[in-house]
C-alpha positions, 0 to 999 in steps of 0.5 A: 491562492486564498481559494486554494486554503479555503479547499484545503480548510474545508477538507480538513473540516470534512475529515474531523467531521467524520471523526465525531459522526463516527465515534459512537461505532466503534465501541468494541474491538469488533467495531473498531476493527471490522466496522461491526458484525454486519461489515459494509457493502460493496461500494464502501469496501471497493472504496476503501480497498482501491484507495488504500492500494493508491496514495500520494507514493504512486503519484509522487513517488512511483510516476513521478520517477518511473513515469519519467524513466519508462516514459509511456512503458510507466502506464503497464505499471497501473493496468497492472494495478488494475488487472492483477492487483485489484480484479484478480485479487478480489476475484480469488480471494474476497470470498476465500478470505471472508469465509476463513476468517469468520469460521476462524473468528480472526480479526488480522492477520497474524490472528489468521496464521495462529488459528489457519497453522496452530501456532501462537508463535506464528502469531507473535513473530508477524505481528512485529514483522507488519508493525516493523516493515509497515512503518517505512512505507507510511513514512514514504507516503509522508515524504511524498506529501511533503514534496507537493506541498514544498513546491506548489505551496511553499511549505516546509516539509516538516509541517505538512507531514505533522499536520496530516498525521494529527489529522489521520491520527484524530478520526482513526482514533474516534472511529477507527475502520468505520471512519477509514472506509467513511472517508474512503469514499469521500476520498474517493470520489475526490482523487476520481475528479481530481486525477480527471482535472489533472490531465486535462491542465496538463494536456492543456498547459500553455507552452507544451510542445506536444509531440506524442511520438516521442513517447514512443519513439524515444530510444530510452523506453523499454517495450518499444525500442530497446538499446544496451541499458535497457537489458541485464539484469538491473536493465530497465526492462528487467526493472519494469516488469518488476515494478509492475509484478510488486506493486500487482502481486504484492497488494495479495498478502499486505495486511492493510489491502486484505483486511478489506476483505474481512469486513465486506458483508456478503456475496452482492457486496463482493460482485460490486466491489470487484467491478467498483475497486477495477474501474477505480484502479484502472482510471487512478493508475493509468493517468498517474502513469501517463502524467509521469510520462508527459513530463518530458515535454516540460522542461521544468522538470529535467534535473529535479529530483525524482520525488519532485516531477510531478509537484513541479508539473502542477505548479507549471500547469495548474490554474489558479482555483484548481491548485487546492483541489488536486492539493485535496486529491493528493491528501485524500490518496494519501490519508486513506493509505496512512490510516488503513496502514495505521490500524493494520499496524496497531491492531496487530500489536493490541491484539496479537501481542497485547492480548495474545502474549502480554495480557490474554485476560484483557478486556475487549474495552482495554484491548480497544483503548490500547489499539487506539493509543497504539494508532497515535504512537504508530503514526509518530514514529512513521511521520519521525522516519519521513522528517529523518529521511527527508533530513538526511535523504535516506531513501527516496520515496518509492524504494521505501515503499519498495522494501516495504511490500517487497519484504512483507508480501515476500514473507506472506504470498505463500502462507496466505495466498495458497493457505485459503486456497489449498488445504494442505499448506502445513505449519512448517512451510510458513515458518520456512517461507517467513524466515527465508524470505527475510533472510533472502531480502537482506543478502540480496540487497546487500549483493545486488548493491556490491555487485552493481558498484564493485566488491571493493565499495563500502557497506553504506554504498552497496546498501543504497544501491541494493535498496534501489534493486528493492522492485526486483528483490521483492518480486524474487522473495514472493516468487521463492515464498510460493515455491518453498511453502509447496516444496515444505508442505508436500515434504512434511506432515500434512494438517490435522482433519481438526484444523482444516474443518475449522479453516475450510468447512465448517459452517456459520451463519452468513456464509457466502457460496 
């Protein structure tokens, strides 16, 4: 065990390291946001990308639970990730979303939609709808670290998440996006070895009877055999194919994944980071999965909560000596989300409100300062979420992720995705996909969650009930934002000649072809 803190010590040590060794690139607004003019290579943004997309959610949340659930079906989930959410991802937008936002001079995404439709007002109202939804998936990330370090090292919740959070909070406040992707990739390199001395442990752990027919042969699990549960619905097939889809589909119009994007520095780095951030993807997601999975063959796990399987699994099968770095692998996956999520949220209230709205004559260096400051208040609020909901079991950790992405890719898959591919995507049909999708997010959740327990239930059954629906109701709010915004832009007036050649055609130095 003393081995296992001197690990956990010394990655802490790295981590602040890293806050000092990089505070001297982040002076502007441009450095703190797109790590400076040249922006970084393939490898770093890969990095940087893939473990913004994994944190501990998908560990401890997503395979614990639907690992569990689906049993061998969980592993579609991460070859999603991986062929939907990172190489079709990249291979679409990377460059479409490079070259945009430098003829555009945009920083985020709200500062995207204000200069791609003309509208400040586009600007405001999805710089508080990213700050908003965005603080409940931090808070689920928190939750899940919580869970680990509770069971395996006996430590309360409440701590591990301040802990972290100061630690996030110190190098995103000292380097900010420079320090992210730096850390990334330490990062990294430490979840790929640790998630490969996972499953080895726990392919090897003593008093296992390993019989992997089970996984196939059991009547409960979508895709091989199918029974009366698993159609309709709130079927599990039905939930399946919706996990998959959101966490895919969804990573295309998140804020805190495309922001990659803006800051890769040329055609080279693309080719690498699509290569790089798949393979990534593929390792991270297929053995979360398949770990989720095997948790039906230890029998510590039956009747412990969801957010617990995998947490219980480790202390069962981890060796002394090796608990401190899977603990580092979990860490890593987690603080690189918690400080991409962070400067996502706080750079779009600095720059999009603060200097956008309140403030426009503020300086680059007072615009730097107040995202700084906003950084360490985001980070505060997220990690009093996680405690509250920790405290009074609110949510569980992978249905708070799920209304997160759920209604931000809901609300931003057709203004963004089709608004760097087609050029006749109008201010209206934004507004209308913007609106309607969060309008679509509330009145399913609440008629999913009466229609699942009875007209007759209360408010506060219904609403945990449809939040538990939040997979599906995302992948229908992104589906319906694509259509609305082809239907409103084929109906309304197409874009001044102006705009589109601001957006699309004209050239600037760097340009990748």
């Amino acid at each position: 065990m003393v081995f296992d803190y001197i690990v956990l010590a010394l990655y802490a040590v790295a981590m602040v390291a890293i806050a000092f060794y990089t505070k001297n690139r982040s002076g502007s607004v441009n450095d703190f946001l797109l790590a400076g003019k040249r922006g970084l290579n393939g490898w770093m943004t890969a990095f940087a990308y893939a473990t913004t997309y994994f944190s501990a959610v998908i560990f401890i949340g997503y395979a614990g639970q639907f690992g569990r659930s689906f049993g061998l079906a969980s592993v579609w989930i991460g070859i999603g990730n991986a062929i939907i959410g990172t190489l079709f991802a990249w291979l679409v937008l990377a460059k479409r979303t490079k070259n945009m936002t430098q003829r555009l001079s945009a920083k985020t995404m709200p500062e995207f939609f204000e200069k791609r439709y003309g509208s400040t007002k586009l600007n405001l109202i999805t710089a508080v709808i990213i700050f908003i939804f965005l603080i409940p998936y931090s808070a689920s990330v928190y939750n899940g670290l919580s869970s680990l370090f509770e069971i395996v090292f006996g430590i309360e919740g409440w701590i591990v998440m301040i802990a972290l959070a100061a630690l996030t909070a110190l190098y995103l406040f000292f380097g900010g996006y420079f320090a992210t992707a730096l850390s990334d990739f330490i990062q990294g390199i430490i979840m790929i070895i640790g998630v490969v001395c996972m499953i080895i442990c726990f392919m090897n752990a003593e008093n296992v009877s390993w019989d992997i027919s089970k996984l196939v042969n059991d009547p409960n699990l979508t895709w091989f055999t199918f029974n009366s549960d698993s159609t309709g619905i709130y079927g599990s097939t039905v939930s399946l194919i919706s996990l998959i889809l959101l966490t895919s589909l969804g990573v295309w119009a998140l804020p805190q994944t495309i922001h990659k994007y803006y800051a890769i520095r040329d055609k080279k780095a693309i080719t690498q980071g699509v290569v790089v951030s798949t393979a990534f993807a593929l390792i991270i997601g297929f053995i979360a999965y398949f770990s989720g999975a095997l948790s039906i063959f230890f029998p510590e796990t039956v009747g412990v909560p969801d957010a617990n399987v995998i947490p219980t699994m480790l202390s069962v099968a981890i060796p002394a000596g090796l608990t401190g770095v899977i603990a580092v692998l979990i860490l890593s996956a987690s603080m690189s989300t918690l400080s991409s999520v962070s400067l996502a949220s706080a750079s779009v209230i600095a720059v999009d409100i603060y200097k956008g709205s309140v403030r426009r004559e503020a300086s680059d260096k007072q615009v730097n300062r107040v995202m700084r400051i906003l950084c360490l208040i985001f980070v505060v609020i997220s990690v009093v979420l996680a405690i509250l909901n920790e405290a009074y079991g609110i949510a569980a950790i992978a249905y708070m992720m799920g209304v997160s992405w759920g209604t931000l890719a809901g609300c931003f898959m057709g203004p963004y995705v089709l608004g760097v591919i087609w050029k006749k995507v109008t201010k209206p049909a934004v507004w209308s996909s913007i609106i309607s999708s969060l309008v679509l997010t509330v009145t399913l959740i609440f008629v999913f969650g009466f229609d699942k327990n009875g007209w007759d239930c209360t408010v506060a059954v219904a609403l945990k009930s449809g939040v538990a629906t939040s997979p599906l109701i995302g992948v229908i709010c992104m589906v319906f934002s694509l259509l609305i915004t082809v239907v409103v832009s084929l109906m309304t007036k197409a874009p001044e000649e102006a705009v589109l050649y601001e957006a699309f055609d004209k050239p600037y130095e760097g340009e990748i072809k």
